[in-house]
MMTF fields as JSON, N, C-alpha, C and O atoms, coordinates in Angstrom:
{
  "mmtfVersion": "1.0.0",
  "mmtfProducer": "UNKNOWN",
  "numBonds": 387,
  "numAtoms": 388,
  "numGroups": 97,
  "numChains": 1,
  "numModels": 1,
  "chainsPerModel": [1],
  "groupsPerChain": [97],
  "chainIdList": ["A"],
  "bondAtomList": [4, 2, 8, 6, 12, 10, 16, 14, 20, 18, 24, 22, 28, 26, 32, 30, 36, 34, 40, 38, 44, 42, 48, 46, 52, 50, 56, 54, 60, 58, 64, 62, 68, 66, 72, 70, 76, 74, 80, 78, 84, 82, 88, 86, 92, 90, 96, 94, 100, 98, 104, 102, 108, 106, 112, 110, 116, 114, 120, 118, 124, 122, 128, 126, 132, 130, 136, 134, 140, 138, 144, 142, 148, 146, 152, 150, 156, 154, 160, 158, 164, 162, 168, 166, 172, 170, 176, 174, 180, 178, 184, 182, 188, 186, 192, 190, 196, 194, 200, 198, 204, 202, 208, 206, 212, 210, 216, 214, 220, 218, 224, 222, 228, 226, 232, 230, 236, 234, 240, 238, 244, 242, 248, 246, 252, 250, 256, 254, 260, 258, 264, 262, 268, 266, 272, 270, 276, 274, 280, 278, 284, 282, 288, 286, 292, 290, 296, 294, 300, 298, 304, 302, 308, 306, 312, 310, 316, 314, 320, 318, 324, 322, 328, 326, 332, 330, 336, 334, 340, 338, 344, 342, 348, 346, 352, 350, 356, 354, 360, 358, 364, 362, 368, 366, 372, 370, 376, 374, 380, 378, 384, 382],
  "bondOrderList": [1, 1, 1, 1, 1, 1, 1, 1, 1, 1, 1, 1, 1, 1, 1, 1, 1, 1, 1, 1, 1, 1, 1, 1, 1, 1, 1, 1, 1, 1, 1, 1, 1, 1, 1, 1, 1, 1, 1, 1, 1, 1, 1, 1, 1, 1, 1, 1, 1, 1, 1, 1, 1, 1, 1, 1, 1, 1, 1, 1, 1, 1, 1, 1, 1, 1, 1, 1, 1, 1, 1, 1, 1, 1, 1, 1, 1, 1, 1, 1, 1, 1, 1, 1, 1, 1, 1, 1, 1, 1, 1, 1, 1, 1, 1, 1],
  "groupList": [{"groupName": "UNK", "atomNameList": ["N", "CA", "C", "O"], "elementList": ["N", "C", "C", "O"], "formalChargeList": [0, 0, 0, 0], "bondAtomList": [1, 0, 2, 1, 3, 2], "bondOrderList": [1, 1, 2], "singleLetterCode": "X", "chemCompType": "L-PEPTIDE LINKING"}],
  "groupTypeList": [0, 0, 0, 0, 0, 0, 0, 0, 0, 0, 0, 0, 0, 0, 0, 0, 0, 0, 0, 0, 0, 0, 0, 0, 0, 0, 0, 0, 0, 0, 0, 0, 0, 0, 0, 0, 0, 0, 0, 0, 0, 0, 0, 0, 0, 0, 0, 0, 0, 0, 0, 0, 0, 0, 0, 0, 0, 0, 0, 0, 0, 0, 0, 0, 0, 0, 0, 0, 0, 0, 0, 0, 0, 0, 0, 0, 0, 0, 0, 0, 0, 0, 0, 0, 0, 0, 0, 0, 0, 0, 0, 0, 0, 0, 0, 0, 0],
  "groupIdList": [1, 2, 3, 4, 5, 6, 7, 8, 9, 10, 11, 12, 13, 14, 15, 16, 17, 18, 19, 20, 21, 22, 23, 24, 25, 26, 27, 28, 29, 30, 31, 32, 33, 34, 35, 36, 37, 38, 39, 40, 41, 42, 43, 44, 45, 46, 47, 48, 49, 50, 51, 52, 53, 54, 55, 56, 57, 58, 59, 60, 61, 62, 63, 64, 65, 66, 67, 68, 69, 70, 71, 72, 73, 74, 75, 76, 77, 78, 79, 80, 81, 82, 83, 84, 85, 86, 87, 88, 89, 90, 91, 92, 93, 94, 95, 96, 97],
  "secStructList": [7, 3, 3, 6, 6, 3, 3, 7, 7, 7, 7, 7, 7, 7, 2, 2, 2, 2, 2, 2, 2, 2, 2, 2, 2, 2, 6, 1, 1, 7, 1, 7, 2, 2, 2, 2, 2, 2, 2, 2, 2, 2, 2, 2, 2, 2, 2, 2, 2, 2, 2, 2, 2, 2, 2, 2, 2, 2, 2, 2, 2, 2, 6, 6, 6, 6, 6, 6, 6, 6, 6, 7, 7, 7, 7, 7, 7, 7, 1, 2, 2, 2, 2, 2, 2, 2, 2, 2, 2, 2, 2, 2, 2, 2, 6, 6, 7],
  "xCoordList": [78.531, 79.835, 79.773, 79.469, 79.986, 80.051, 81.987, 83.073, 81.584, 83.313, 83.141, 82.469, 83.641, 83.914, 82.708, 82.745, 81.531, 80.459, 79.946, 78.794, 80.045, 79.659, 79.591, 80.486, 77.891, 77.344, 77.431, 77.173, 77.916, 77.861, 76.197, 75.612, 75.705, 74.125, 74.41, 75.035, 73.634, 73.266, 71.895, 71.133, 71.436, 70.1, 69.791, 70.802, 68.805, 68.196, 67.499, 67.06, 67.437, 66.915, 66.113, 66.449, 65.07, 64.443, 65.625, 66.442, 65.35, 66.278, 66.715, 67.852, 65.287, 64.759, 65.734, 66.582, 65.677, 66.299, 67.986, 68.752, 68.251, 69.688, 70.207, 71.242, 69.675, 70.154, 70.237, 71.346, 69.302, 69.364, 70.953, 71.753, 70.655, 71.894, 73.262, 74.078, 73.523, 74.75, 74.707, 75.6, 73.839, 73.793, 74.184, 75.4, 73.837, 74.308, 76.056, 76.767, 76.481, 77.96, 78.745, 79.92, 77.702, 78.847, 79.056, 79.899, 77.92, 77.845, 78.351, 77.851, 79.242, 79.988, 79.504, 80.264, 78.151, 77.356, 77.557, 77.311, 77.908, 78.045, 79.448, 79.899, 80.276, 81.763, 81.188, 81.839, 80.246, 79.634, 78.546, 77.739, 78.154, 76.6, 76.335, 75.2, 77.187, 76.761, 76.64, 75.88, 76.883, 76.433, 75.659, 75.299, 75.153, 73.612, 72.881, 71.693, 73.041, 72.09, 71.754, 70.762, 73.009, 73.039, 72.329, 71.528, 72.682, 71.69, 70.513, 70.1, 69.923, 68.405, 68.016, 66.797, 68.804, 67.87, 67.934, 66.98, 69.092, 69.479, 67.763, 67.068, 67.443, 66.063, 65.138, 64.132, 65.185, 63.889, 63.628, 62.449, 64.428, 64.555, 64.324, 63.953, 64.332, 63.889, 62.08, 61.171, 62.112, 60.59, 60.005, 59.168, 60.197, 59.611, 59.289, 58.224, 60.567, 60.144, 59.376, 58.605, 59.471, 58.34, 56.714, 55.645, 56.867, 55.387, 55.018, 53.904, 56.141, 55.144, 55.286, 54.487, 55.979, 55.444, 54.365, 53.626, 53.651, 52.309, 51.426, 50.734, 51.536, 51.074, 50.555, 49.425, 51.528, 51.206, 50.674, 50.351, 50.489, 49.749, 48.389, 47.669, 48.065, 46.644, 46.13, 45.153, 46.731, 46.387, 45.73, 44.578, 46.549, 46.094, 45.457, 44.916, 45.132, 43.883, 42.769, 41.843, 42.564, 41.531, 41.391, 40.305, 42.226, 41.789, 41.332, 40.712, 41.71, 41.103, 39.844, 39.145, 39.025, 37.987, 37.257, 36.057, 37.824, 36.707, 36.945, 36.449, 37.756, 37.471, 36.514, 35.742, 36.826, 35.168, 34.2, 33.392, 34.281, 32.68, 32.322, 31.277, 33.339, 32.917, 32.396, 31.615, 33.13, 32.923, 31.639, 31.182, 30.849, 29.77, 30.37, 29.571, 31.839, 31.836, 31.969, 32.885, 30.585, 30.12, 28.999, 28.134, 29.312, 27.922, 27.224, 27.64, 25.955, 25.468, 25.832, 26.028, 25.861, 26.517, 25.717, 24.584, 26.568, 25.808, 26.521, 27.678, 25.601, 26.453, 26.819, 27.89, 25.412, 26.049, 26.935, 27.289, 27.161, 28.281, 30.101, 31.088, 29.999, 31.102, 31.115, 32.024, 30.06, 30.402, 30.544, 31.286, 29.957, 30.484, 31.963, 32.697, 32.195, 33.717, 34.413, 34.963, 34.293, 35.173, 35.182, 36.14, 34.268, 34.459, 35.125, 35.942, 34.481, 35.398, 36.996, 37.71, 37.493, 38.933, 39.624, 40.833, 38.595, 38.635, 38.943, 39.757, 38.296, 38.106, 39.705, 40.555, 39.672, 41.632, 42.357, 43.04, 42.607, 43.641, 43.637, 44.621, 42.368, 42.286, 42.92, 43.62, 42.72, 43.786, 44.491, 44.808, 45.194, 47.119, 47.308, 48.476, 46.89, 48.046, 47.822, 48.459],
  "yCoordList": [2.001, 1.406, -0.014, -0.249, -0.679, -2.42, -2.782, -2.643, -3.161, -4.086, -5.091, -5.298, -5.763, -7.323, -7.849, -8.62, -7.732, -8.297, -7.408, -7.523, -6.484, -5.153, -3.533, -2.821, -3.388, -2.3, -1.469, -1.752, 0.125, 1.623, 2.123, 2.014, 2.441, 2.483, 3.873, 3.768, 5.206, 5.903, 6.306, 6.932, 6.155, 6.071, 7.183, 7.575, 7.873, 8.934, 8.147, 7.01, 8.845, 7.979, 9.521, 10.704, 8.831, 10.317, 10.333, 9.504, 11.427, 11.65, 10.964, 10.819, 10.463, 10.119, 8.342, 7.904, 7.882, 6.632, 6.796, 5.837, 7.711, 8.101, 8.227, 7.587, 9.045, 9.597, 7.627, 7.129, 7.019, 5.649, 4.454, 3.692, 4.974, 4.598, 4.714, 3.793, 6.143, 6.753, 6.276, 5.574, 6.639, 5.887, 4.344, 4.365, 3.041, 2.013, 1.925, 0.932, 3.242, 2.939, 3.739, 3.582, 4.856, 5.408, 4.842, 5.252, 3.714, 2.581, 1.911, 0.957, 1.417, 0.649, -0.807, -1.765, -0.831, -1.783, -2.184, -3.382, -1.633, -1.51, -0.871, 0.057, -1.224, -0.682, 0.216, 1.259, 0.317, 1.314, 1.672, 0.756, 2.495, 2.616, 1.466, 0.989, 1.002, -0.077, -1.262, -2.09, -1.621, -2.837, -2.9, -3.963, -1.612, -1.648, -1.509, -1.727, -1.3, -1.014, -2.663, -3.338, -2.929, -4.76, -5.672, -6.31, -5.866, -5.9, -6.196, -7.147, -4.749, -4.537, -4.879, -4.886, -5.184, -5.658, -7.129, -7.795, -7.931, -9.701, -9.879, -10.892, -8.762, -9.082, -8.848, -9.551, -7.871, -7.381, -8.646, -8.721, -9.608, -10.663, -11.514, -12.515, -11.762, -13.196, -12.749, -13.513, -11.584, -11.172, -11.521, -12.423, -11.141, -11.212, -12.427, -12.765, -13.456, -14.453, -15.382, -16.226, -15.328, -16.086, -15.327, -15.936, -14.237, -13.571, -14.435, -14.895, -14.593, -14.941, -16.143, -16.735, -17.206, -18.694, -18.232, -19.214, -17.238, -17.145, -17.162, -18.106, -16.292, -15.482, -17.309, -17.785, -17.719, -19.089, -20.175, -21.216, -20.126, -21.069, -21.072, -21.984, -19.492, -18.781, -19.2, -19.944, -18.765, -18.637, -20.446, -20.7, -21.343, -22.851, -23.355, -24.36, -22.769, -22.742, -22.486, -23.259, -20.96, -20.911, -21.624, -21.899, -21.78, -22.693, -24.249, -25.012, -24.431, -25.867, -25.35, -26.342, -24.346, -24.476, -23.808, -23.543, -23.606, -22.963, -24.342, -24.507, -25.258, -26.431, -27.3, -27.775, -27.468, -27.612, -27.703, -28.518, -26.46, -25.54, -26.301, -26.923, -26.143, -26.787, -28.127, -28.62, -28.851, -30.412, -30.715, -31.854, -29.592, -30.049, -30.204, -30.197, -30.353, -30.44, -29.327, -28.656, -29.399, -28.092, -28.596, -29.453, -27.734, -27.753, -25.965, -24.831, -26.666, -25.167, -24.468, -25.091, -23.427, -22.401, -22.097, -21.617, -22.489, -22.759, -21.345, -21.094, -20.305, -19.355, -19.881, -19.72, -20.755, -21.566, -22.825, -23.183, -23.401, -24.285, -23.731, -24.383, -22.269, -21.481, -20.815, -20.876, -20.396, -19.764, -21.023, -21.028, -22.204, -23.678, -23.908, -24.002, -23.974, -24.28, -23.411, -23.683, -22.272, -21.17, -20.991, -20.712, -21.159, -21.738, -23.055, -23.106, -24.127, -25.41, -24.87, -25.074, -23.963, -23.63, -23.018, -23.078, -22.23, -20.81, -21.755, -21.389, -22.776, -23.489, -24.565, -24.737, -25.175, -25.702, -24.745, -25.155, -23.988, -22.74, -22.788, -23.315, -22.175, -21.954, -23.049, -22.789, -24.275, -25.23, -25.513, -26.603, -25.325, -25.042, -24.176, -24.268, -23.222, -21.967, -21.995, -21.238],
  "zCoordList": [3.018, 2.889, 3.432, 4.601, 2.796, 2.94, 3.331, 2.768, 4.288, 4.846, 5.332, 6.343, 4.777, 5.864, 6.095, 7.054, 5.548, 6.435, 6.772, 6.352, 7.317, 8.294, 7.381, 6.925, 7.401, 6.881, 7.696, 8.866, 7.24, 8.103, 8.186, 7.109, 8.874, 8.723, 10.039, 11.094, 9.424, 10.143, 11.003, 10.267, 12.155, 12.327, 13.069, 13.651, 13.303, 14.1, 15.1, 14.933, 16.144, 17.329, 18.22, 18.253, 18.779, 19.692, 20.901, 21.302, 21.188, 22.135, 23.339, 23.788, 23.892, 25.201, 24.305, 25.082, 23.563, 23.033, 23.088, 23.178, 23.042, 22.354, 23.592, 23.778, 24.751, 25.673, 26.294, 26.487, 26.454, 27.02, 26.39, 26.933, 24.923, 24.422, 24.832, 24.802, 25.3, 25.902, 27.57, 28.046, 28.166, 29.489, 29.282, 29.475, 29.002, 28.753, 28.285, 28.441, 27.686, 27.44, 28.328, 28.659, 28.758, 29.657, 31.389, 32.187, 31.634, 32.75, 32.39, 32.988, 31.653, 31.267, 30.857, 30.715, 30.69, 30.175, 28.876, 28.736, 27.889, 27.039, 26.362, 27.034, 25.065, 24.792, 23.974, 24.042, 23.203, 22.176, 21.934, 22.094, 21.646, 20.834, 19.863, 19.869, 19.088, 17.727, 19.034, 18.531, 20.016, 20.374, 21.166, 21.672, 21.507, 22.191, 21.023, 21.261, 20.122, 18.51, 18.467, 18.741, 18.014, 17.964, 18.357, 17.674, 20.031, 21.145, 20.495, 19.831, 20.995, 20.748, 19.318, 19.146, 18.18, 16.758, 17.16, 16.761, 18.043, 17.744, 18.766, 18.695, 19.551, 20.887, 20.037, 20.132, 19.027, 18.105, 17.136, 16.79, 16.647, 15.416, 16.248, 15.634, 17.701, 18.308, 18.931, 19.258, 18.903, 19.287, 17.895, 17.929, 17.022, 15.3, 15.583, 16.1, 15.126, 14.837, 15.958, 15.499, 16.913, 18.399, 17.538, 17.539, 17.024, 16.418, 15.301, 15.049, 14.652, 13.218, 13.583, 12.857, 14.497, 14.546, 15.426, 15.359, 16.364, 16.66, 15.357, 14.976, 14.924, 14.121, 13.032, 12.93, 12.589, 11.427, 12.36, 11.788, 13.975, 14.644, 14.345, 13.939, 14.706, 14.816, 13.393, 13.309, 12.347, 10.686, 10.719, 10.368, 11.118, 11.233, 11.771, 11.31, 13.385, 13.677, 13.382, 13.629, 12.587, 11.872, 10.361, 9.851, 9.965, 8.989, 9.325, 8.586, 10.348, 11.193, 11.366, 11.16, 11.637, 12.149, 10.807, 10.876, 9.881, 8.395, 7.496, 6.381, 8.151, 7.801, 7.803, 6.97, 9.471, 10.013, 10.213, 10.658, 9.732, 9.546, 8.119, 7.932, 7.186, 5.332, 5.321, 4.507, 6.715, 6.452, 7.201, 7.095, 8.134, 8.959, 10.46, 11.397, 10.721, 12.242, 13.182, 13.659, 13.267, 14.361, 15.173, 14.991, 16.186, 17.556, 17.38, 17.143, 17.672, 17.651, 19.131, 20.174, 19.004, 19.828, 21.085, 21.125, 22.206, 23.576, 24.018, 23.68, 24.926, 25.883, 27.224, 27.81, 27.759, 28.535, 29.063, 30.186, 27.577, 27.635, 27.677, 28.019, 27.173, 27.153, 29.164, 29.993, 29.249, 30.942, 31.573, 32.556, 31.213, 32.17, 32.274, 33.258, 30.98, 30.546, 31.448, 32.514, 30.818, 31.859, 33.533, 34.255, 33.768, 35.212, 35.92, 36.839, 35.159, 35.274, 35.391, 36.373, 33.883, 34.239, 34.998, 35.225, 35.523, 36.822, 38.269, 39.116, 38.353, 39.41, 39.262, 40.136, 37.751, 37.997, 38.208, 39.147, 38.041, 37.881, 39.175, 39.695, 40.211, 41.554, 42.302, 43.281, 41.902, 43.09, 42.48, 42.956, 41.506, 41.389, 41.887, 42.265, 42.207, 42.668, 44.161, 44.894]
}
């Protein structure tokens, strides 16, 4: 049923979810079940999307580096230039904090 903007949507929930649902309204945290539903999808759509702008960073990064790789700019692969690095950062990290 479509009104105003606002779809009737029935959902099943595990219990251990449902029972959390009713606690939030009967603490008075909440006026209903539909706005702890609410809630938690407006937190679920700002988690999504923070993912997929991860998600299309990563994808561009690697295409920066199969770029790279096509055009010749590469170093051959040091293990000890990677445990240097990582220590160098181990060691900033250590005097900021």
């Amino acid at each position: 049923m479509i009104m105003s903007g606002i779809e009737r949507l029935t959902i099943t929930l595990p219990a251990e979810m449902a029972a959390s649902v009713k606690e939030a309204v009967e603490g008075g945290d909440y006026a209903s079940s539909s706005e702890v539903i609410r809630e938690a999808l407006r937190a679920w759509k700002i988690r999504r999307a923070v993912q997929m702008q991860e998600l299309a960073a990563l994808r561009a990064d690697l295409q920066k580096g199969l770029d790279d790789i096509a055009a010749g700019r590469t170093e051959p692969f040091s293990a000890e230039r990677i445990i240097e690095r990582g220590k160098q950062l181990s060691r900033k990290r250590s005097k900021s904090t």
